[in-house]
C-alpha positions as CSV (number, residue, x, y, z in Angstrom):
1,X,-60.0,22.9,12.3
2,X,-56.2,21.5,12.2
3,X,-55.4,19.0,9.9
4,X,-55.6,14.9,10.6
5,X,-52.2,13.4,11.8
6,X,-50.9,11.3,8.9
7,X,-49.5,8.3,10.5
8,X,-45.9,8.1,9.9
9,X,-43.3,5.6,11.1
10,X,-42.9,7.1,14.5
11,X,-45.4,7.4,17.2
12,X,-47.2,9.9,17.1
13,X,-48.4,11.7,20.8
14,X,-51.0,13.6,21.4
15,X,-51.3,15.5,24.8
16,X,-54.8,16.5,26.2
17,X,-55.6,18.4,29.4
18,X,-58.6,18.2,31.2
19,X,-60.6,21.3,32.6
20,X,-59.6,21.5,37.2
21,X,-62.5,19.9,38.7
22,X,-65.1,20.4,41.0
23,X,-62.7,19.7,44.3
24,X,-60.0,21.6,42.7
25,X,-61.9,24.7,42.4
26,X,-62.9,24.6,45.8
27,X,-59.2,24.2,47.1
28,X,-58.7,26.8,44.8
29,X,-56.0,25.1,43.3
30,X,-53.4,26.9,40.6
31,X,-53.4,25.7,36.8
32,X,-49.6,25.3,35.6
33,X,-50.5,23.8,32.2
34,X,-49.9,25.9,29.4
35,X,-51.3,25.2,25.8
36,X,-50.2,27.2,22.7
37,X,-50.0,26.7,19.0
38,X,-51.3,23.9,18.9
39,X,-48.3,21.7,19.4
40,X,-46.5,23.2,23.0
41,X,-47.2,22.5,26.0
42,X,-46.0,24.1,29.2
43,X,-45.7,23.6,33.3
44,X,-45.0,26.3,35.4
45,X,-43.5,25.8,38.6
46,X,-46.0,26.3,41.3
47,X,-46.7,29.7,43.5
48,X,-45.0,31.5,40.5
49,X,-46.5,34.5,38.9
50,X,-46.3,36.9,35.9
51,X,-43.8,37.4,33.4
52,X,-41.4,35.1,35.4
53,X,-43.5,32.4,35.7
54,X,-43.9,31.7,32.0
55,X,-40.3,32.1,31.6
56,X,-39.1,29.9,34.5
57,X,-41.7,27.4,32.9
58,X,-40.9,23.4,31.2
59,X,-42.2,23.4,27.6
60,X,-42.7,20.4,25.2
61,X,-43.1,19.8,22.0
62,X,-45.6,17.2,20.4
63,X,-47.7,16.2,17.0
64,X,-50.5,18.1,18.6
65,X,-51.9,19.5,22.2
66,X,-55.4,19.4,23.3
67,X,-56.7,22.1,26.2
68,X,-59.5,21.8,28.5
69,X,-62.2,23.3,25.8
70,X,-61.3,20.3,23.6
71,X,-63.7,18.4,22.3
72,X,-64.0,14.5,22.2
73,X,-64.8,14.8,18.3
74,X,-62.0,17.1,16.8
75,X,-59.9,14.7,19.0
76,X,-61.1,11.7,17.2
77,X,-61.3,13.2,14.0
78,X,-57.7,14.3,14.0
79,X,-55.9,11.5,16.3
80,X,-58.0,8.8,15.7
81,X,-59.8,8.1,12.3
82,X,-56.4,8.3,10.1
83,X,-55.3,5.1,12.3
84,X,-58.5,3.7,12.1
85,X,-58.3,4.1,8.2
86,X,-55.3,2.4,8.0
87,X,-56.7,-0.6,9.6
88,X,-59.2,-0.9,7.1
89,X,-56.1,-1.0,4.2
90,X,-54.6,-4.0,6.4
91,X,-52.4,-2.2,9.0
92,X,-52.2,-2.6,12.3
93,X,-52.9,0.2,14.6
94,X,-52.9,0.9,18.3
95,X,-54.7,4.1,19.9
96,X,-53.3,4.1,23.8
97,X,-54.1,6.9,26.5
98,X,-51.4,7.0,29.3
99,X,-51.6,9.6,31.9
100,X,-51.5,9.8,35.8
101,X,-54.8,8.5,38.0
102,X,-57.7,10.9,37.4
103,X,-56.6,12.6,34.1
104,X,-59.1,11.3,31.9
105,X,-58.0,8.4,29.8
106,X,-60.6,6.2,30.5
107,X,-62.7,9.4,29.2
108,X,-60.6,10.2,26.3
109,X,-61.0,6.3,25.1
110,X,-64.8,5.5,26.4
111,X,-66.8,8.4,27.6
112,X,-68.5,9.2,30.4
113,X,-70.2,6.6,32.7
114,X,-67.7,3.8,30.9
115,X,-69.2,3.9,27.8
116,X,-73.0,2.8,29.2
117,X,-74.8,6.1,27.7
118,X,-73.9,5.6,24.0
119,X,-77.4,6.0,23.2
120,X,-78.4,9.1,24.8
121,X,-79.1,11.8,22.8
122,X,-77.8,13.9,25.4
123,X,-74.3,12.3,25.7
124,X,-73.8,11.4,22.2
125,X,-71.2,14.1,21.5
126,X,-69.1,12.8,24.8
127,X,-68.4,9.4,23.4
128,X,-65.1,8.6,23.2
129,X,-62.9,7.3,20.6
130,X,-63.6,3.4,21.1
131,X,-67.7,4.2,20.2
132,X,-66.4,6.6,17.4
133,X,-63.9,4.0,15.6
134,X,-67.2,1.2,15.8
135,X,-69.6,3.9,14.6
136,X,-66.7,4.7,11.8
137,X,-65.5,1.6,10.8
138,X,-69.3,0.3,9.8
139,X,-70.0,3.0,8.0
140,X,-66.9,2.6,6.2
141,X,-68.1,-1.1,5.2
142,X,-71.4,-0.3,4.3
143,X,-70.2,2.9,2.0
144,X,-67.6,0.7,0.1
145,X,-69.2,0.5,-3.6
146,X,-67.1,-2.0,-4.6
147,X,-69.1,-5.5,-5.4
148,X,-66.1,-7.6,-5.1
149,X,-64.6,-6.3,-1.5
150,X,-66.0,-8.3,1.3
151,X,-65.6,-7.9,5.4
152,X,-65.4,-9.4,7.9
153,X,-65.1,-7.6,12.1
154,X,-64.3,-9.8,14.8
155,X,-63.2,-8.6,18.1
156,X,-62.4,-10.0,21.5
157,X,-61.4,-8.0,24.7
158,X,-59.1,-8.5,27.7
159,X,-57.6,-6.7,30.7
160,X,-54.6,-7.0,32.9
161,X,-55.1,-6.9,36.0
162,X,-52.1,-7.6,38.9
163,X,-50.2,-9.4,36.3
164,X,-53.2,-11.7,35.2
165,X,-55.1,-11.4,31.7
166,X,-58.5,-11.9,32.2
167,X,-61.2,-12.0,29.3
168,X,-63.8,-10.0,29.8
169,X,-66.1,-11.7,27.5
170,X,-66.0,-14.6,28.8
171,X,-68.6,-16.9,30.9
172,X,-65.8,-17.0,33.7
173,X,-64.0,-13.3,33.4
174,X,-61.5,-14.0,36.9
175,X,-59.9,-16.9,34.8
176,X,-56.2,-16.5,33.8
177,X,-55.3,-16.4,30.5
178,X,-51.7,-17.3,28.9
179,X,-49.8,-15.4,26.4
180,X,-48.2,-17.4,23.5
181,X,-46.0,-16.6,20.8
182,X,-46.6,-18.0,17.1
183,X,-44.1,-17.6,14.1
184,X,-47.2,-16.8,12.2
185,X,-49.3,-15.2,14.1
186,X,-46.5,-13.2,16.5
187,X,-47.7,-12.9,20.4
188,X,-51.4,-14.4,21.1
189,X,-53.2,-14.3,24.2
190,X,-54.4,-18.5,24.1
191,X,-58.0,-19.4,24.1
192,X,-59.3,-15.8,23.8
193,X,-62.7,-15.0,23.2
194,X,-63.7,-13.5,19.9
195,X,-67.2,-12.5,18.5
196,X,-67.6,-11.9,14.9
197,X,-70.2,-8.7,14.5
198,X,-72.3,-7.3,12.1
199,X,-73.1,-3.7,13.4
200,X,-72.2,-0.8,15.6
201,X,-74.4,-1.9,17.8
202,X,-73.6,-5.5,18.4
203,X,-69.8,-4.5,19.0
204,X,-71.3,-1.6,21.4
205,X,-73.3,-3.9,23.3
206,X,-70.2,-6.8,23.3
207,X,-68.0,-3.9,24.9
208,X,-70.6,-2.7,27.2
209,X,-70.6,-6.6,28.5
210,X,-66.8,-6.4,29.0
211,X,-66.8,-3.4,30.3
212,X,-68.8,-4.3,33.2
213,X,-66.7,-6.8,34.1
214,X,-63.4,-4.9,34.4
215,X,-61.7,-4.4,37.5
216,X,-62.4,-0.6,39.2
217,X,-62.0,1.0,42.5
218,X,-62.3,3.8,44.8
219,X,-58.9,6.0,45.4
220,X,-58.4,9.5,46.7
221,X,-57.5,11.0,43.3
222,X,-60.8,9.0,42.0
223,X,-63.6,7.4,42.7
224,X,-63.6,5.1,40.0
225,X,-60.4,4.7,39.2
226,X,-59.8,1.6,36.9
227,X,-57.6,-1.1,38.6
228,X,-56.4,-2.7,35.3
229,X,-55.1,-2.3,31.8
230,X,-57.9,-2.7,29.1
231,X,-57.1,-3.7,25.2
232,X,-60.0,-4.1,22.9
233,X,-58.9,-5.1,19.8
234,X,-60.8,-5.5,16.3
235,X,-59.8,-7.2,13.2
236,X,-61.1,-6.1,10.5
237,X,-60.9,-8.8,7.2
238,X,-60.6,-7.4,3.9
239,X,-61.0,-10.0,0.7
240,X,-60.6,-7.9,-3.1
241,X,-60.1,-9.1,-6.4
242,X,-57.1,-8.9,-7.0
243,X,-55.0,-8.2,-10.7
244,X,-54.5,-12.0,-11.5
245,X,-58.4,-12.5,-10.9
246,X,-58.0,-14.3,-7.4
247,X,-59.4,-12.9,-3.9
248,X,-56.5,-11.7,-1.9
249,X,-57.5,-10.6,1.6
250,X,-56.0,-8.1,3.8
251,X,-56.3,-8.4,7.4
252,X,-55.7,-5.2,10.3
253,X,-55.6,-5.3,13.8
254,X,-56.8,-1.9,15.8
255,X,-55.7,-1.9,19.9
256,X,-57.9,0.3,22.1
257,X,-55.8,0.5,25.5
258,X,-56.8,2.2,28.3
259,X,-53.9,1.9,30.7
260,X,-54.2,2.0,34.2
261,X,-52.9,5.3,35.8
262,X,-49.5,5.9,37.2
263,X,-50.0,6.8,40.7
264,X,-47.8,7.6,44.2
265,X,-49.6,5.4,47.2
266,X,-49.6,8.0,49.3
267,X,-51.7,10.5,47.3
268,X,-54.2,7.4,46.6
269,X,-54.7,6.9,50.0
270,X,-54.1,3.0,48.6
271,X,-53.5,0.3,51.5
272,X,-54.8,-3.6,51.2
273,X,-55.9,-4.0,47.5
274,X,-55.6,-1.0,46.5
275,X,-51.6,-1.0,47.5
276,X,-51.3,-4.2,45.4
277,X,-52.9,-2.8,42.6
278,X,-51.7,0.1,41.9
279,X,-47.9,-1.5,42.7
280,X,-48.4,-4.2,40.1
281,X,-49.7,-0.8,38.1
282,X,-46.9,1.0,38.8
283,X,-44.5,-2.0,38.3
284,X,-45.9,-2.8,34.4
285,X,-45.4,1.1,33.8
286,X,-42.2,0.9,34.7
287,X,-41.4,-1.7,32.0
288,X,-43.2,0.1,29.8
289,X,-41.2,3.0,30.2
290,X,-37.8,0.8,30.4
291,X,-39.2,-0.4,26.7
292,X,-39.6,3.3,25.0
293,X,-36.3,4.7,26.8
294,X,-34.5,1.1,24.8
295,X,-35.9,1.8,21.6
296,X,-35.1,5.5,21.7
297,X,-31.6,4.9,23.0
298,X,-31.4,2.1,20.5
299,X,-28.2,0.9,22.2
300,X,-29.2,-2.0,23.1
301,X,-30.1,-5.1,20.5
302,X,-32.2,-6.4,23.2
303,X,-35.5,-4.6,24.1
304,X,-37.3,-6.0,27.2
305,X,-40.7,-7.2,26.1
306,X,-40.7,-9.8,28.3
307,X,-41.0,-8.1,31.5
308,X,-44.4,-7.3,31.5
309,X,-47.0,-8.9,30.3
310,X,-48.4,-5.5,28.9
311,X,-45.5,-4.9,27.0
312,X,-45.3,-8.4,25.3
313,X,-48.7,-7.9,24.0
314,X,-48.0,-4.0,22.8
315,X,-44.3,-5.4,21.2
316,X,-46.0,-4.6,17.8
317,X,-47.5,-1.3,19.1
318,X,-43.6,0.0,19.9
319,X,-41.2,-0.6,17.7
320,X,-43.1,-3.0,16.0
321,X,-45.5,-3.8,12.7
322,X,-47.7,-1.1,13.8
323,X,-49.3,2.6,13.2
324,X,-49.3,4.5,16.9
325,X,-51.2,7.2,18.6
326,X,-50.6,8.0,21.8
327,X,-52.6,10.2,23.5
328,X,-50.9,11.7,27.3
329,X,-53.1,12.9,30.0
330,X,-52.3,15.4,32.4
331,X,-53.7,16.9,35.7
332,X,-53.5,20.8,35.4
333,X,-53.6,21.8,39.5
334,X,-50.6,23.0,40.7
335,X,-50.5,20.0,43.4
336,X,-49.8,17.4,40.5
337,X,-46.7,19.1,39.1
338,X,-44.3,16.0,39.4
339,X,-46.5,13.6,38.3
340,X,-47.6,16.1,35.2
341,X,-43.9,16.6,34.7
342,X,-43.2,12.9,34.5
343,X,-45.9,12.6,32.2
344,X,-44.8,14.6,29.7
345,X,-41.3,13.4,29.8
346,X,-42.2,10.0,29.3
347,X,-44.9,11.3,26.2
348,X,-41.8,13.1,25.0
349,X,-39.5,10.1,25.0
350,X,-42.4,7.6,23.0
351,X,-42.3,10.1,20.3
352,X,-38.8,9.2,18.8
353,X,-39.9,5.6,18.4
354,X,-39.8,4.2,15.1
355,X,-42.2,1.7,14.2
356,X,-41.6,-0.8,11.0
357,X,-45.8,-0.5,9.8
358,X,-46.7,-3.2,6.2
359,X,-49.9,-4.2,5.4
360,X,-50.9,-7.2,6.4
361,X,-51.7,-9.5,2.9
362,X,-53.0,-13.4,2.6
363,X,-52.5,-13.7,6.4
364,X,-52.7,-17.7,7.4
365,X,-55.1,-16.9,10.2
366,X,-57.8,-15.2,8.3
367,X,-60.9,-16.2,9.4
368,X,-62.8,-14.8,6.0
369,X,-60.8,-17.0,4.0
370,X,-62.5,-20.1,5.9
371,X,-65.8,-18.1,5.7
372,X,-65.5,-17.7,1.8
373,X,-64.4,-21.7,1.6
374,X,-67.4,-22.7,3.7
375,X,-69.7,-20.9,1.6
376,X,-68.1,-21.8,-1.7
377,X,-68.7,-25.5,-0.8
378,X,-72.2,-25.1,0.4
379,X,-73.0,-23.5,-2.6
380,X,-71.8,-26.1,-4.6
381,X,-73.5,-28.6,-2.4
382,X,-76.9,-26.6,-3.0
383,X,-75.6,-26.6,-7.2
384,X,-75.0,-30.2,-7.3
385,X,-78.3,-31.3,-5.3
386,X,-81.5,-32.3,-6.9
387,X,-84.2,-35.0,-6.8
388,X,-82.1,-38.8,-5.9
389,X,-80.8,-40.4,-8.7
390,X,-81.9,-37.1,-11.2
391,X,-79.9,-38.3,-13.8
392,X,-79.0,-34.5,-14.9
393,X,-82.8,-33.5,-15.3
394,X,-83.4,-29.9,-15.4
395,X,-85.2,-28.0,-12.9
396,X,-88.5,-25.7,-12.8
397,X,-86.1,-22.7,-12.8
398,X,-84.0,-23.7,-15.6
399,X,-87.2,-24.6,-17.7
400,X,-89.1,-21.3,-17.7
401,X,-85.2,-19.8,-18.8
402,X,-85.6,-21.8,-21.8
403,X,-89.6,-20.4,-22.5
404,X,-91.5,-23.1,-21.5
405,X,-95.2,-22.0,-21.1
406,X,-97.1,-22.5,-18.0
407,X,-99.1,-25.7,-18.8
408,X,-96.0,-27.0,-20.5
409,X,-93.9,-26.5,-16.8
410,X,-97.0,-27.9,-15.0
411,X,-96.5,-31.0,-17.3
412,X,-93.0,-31.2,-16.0
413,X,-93.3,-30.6,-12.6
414,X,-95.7,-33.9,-12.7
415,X,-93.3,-35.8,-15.0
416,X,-90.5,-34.4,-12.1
417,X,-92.4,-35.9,-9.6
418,X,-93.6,-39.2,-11.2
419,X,-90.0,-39.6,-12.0
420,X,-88.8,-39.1,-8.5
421,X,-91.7,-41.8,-7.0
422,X,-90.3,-44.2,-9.8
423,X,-86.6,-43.7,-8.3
424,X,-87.7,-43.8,-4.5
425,X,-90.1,-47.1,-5.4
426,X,-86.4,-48.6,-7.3
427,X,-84.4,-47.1,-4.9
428,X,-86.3,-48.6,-2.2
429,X,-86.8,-52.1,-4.0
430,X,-82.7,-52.4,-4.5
431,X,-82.0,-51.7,-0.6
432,X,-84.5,-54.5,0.1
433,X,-82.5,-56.8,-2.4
434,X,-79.4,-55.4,-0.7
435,X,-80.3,-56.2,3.0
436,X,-81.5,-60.1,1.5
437,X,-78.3,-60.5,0.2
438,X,-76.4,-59.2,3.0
439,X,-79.1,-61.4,5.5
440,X,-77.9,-64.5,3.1
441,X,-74.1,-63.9,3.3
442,X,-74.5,-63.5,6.8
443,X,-76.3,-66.9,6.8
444,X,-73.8,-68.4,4.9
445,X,-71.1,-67.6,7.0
446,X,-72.1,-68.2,10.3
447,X,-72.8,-71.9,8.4
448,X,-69.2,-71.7,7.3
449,X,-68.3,-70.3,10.7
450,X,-70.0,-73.5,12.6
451,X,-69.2,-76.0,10.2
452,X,-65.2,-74.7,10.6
453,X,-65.3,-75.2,14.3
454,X,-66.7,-78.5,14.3
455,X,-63.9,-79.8,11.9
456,X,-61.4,-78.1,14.4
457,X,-62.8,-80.1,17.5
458,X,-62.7,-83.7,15.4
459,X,-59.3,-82.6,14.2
460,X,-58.4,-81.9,18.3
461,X,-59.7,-85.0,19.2
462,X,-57.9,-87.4,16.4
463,X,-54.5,-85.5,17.3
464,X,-54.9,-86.4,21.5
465,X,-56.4,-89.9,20.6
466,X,-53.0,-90.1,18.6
467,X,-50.5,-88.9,21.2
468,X,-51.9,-91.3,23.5
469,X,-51.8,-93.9,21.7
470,X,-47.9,-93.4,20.0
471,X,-44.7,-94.9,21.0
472,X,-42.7,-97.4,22.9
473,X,-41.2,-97.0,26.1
474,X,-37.7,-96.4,24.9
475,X,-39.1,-93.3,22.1
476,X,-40.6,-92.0,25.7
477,X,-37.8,-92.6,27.6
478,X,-35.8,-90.5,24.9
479,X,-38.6,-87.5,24.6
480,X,-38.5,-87.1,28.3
481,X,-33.9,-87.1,28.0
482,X,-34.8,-84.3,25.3
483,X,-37.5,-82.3,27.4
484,X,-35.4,-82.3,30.5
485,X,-32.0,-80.9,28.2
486,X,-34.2,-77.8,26.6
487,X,-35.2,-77.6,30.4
488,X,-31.5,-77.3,31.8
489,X,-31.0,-74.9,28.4
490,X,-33.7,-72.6,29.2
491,X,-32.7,-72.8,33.3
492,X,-29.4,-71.7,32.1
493,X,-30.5,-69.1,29.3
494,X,-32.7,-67.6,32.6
495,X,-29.9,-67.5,34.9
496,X,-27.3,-65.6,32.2
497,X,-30.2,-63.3,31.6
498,X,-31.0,-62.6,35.0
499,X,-27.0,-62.0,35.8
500,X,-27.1,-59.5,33.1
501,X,-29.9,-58.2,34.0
502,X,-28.1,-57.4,37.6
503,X,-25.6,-56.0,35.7
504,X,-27.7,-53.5,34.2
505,X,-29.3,-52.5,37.0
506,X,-26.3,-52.2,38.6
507,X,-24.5,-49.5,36.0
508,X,-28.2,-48.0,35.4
509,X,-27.7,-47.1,39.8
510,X,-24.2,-45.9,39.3
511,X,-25.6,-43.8,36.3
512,X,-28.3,-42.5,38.1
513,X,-26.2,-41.5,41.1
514,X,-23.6,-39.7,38.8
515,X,-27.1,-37.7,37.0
516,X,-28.0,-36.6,40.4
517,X,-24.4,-35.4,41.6
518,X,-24.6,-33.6,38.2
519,X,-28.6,-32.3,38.6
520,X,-27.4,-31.0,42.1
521,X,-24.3,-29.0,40.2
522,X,-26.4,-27.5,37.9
523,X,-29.5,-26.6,40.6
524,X,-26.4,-25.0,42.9
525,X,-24.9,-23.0,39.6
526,X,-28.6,-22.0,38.1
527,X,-29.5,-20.5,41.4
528,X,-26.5,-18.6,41.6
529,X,-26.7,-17.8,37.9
530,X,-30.5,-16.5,38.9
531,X,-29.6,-15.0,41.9
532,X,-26.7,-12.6,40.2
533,X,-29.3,-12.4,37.3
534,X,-31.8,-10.5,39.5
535,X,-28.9,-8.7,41.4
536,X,-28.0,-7.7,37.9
537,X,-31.5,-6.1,37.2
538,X,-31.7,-4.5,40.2
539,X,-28.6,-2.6,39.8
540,X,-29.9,-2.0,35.9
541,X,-32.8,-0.4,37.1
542,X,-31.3,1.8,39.7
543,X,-28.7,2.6,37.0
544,X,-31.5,3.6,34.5
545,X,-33.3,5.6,37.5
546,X,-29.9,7.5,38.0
547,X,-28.9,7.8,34.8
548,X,-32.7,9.4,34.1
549,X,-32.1,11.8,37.6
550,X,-28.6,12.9,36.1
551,X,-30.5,13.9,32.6
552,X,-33.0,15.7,34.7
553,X,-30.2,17.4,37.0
554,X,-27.8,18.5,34.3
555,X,-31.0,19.7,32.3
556,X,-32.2,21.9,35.1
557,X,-28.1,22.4,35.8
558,X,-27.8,24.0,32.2
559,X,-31.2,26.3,32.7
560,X,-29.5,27.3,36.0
561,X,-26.1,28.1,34.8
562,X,-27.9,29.8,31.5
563,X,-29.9,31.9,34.0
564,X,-26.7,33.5,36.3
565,X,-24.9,33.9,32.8
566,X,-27.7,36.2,32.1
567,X,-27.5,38.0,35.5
568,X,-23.7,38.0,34.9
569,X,-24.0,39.7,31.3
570,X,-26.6,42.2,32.8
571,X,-24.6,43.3,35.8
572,X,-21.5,43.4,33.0
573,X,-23.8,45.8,30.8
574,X,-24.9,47.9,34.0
575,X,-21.2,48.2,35.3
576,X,-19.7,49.3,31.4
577,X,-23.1,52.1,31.6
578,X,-21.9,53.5,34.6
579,X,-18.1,52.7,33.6
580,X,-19.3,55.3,30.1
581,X,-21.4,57.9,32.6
582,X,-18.3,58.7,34.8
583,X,-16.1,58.7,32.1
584,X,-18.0,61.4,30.1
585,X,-20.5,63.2,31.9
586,X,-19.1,63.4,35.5
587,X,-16.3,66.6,36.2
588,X,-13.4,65.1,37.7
589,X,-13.6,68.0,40.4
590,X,-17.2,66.4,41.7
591,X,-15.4,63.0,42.0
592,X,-13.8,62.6,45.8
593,X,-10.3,62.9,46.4
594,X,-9.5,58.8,46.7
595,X,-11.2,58.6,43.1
596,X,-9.4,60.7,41.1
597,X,-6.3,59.3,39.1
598,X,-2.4,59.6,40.6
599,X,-1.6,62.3,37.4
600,X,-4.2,64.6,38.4
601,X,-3.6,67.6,40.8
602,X,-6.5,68.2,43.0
603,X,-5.5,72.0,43.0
């Protein structure tokens, strides 16, 4: 058996090819995959045959190939555990299948039947790698022998589906979802259900939930053909002591994506629905491609995440703080030969990306970290409580500890409990005592309280008696002068208010005319900046489609021009043969008259 992949700084691919099908071998269809070594692969051009074939045929190179006799285990045990491990050291790792409609990725990640037979004797050895890596990272908790490493496995689970991300283990799956991006905690999908699990089987059964609820139809390449990207992620916690005797805790993310497949409409048979599913498919393919051919290129600072919402939430997967497997897909009938081709080229492409993997250590989102906390102080609540009021006696436990005989700890259980009535009886004594004196200040200040307000109502009443009584005419006469001048004051103080009030309003309406001349600028140069924005894409994505068909045609330009040099050398080396035979083994009297040199008689 070949060797785990190590994962490396680069994705690693892995292609896998399924066996022809049922419907194929009835069409008799042709298989133009060709598997050697362990790491080629090959497509032959359809309707070719023999030696020629082989020769005229596009081969690849890749970390490692899988025919149609490979197994779903050797797969996993090569591909997928050494990710999986790396996870549990505090990586982050994504396992991704990518492959045309019908090629088997939902297979290759799930199983048969979408992963609802993972109990059946019968299919156990067809379970794919997302029931492998549950089955696999349990085991790897429960065989840890360390006493001081804890875990914790929490994972949530989400699909994509025409642009929209859904949870799928949520009350309300159809829901839309937003993606956010944290400084901390990098790209997040908000309010994301997650389920922290305690066994291969409660994870099996939360994916079996989500599962159901993804999105799935019927096309002409297959009858179930999933409708949506799927990413079930795990994080698995990791607290160890540490050299300076604290817990440290590690924290790794695992993505298990099942990607919807590329398709052509009019091999799906798609229309309605279907047509709008498979072109927002298509569409979020396309800027995942767009994404690997930046980062291999590396020519350009900017990579564009941001135009999908799959590739925002795979950024870490590509290029990224990440370990990667991906694992290709192909058809092998003779009818899919583009769309096996394309394949391949876009598996070969992913391959040169370099990823920038660390461990992930004392993350600020750690959920074990709040676990350990929690428990810490309930334990210390559980330590510090006793019988009310205990005064630092010792318990039953702590006496037998010291060798306290039985009739001795019977004796002080009942002085415990005498005790305890004593200080209930004293406790409840001093909260009757309490609630008099409280019932006695509240007495005495609702007395205060009544007695206040009375003394304000005399004090009313001597003040109005006074007022009325106060005064000549002339001190009147002189108030009224007074009251009538703070009038005019305040009439005027009113009127210069209200003029500069006006005022205000006044520049505020100029102001708010010049912000709307200005708002209307800016909507008239931002449309046009938009506008040539999107013209701009467009003519960057049929420059990148061009630039990917002028690879293509100078590639199968070269093996052209290589193949008539070859006819040309051979015709050269047939010509010089004959050139030699003539020269040597022919008489010149055998040769016709209009052969022979000018120098030589015929006579």
């Amino acid at each position: 058996m070949p060797k785990a992949l190590k994962p490396t700084d680069t994705v690693l691919v892995a292609v896998r090819c399924r066996p022809l099908n049922s419907r194929e071998t009835e069409d008799a269809r042709e298989r133009i995959v060709l598997m050697s070594s362990g790491t080629s692969v090959a497509v032959a051009q359809p309707g070719g045959s023999g030696m020629r074939a082989v020769e005229e045929a596009k081969t690849f190179t890749f970390d490692r190939v899988y025919d149609w006799n490979s197994t779903q285990e050797s797969l996993f045990e090569e591909c997928g555990k050494p990710i999986v491990d790396a996870v549990m050291e505090g990586y982050n790792g994504t396992i991704f299948a990518y492959g045309q409609t019908g090629t088997g990725k939902t297979f290759t990640m799930v199983g048969p039947d979408g992963g609802t037979k993972f109990t059946d004797p019968s299919m156990v050895h067809l379970r794919g790698i997302t029931p492998r890596t549950f089955a696999y990272i349990f085991d790897t908790v429960a065989g840890n022998a360390s006493p001081d490493t804890e875990f914790l496995v929490r994972a949530s689970m989400l699909e994509i589906y025409n642009e929209e991300i859904r949870d799928l283990l949520s009350k309300n799956p159809k829901n839309k979802l937003d993606l956010k991006q944290d400084p901390d905690k990098g790209v997040f999908v908000d309010n994301l259900s997650a389920f922290v699990l305690e066994s291969a089987e409660e994870i099996e059964t939360v994916f079996t939930v989500g599962n159901k609820n993804r999105s799935t139809g019927a096309t002409l390449m297959n009858q179930d053909s999933s409708r949506s990207h799927c990413i079930f992620s795990i994080i698995v916690e990791r607290s160890e002591m540490g050299a300076d005797g604290e817990q440290h805790i590690r924290m790794g993310k695992l993505h298990l994506v099942d990607l919807a497949g590329s398709e052509r409409q009019g091999k799906t048979g798609a229309t309605g629905d279907r047509l709008k599913e498979a072109t927002k498919i298509n569409l979020s393919l396309s800027a995942l491609g767009n994404v690997i051919n930046q980062l291999v290129e590396g020519k350009s600072q900017h990579v564009s995440y941001r135009d999908s919402k799959l590739t925002r939430l795979l950024q870490d997967s590509l290029g990224g703080n990440a370990k990667t497997v991906m694992v290709a897909n192909l058809g092998p009938a003779d009818y899919n030969y583009d769309e096996t081709l394309s394949t391949l080229r876009y598996a070969n492409r992913a391959k040169s990306i370099k990823n920038k993997p660390k461990i992930n250590e004392d993350p600020k989102d750690a959920m074990l970290r709040e676990f350990q906390d929690k428990i810490a102080s309930l334990k210390k609540q559980l330590a510090e409580q006793g019988p009310a009021g205990g005064g630092g006696v010792k318990t039953v436990e702590v006496v037998k500890e010291v060798g306290y005989s039985d009739a001795e700890v019977t004796r002080e259980k009942e002085r415990f409990r005498q005790q305890l009535q004593q200080e209930r009886e004293q406790t409840k004594k001093q909260k009757a005592e309490m609630v008099d004196q409280v019932n006695t200040g509240l007495q005495a200040y609702e007395a205060e309280k009544h007695a206040r307000v009375l003394l304000e109502r005399q004090m009313q009443a001597l003040e109005s008696k006074i007022q009325k009584s106060g005064g000549d005419e002339a001190a009147i006469k002189q108030r009224i002068a007074e009251e009538q001048r703070a009038a005019a004051n305040i009439a005027a103080e009113v009127e210069s208010r209200r003029e500069a009030e006006t005022q205000l309003q006044r520049q505020l309406d100029q102001q708010e005319e010049q912000n709307m001349e200005t708002e209307a600028k800016f909507a008239g140069v931002s449309e046009e900046a938009a506008a040539k924005s999107r013209k701009l894409e467009k003519i960057r994505v049929k420059y990148d489609k061009v630039k990917d068909e002028k690879e293509n045609l100078q590639d199968e330009f070269a093996r052209e021009r290589e193949e008539m040099m070859d006819a040309i050398r051979g015709l050269q080396k047939q010509l010089s043969l004959a050139d030699t035979i003539i020269a040597h083994f022919i008489p010149v009297r055998l040769l016709p008259l209009t052969d022979l040199p000018a120098t030589v008689d015929p006579c």
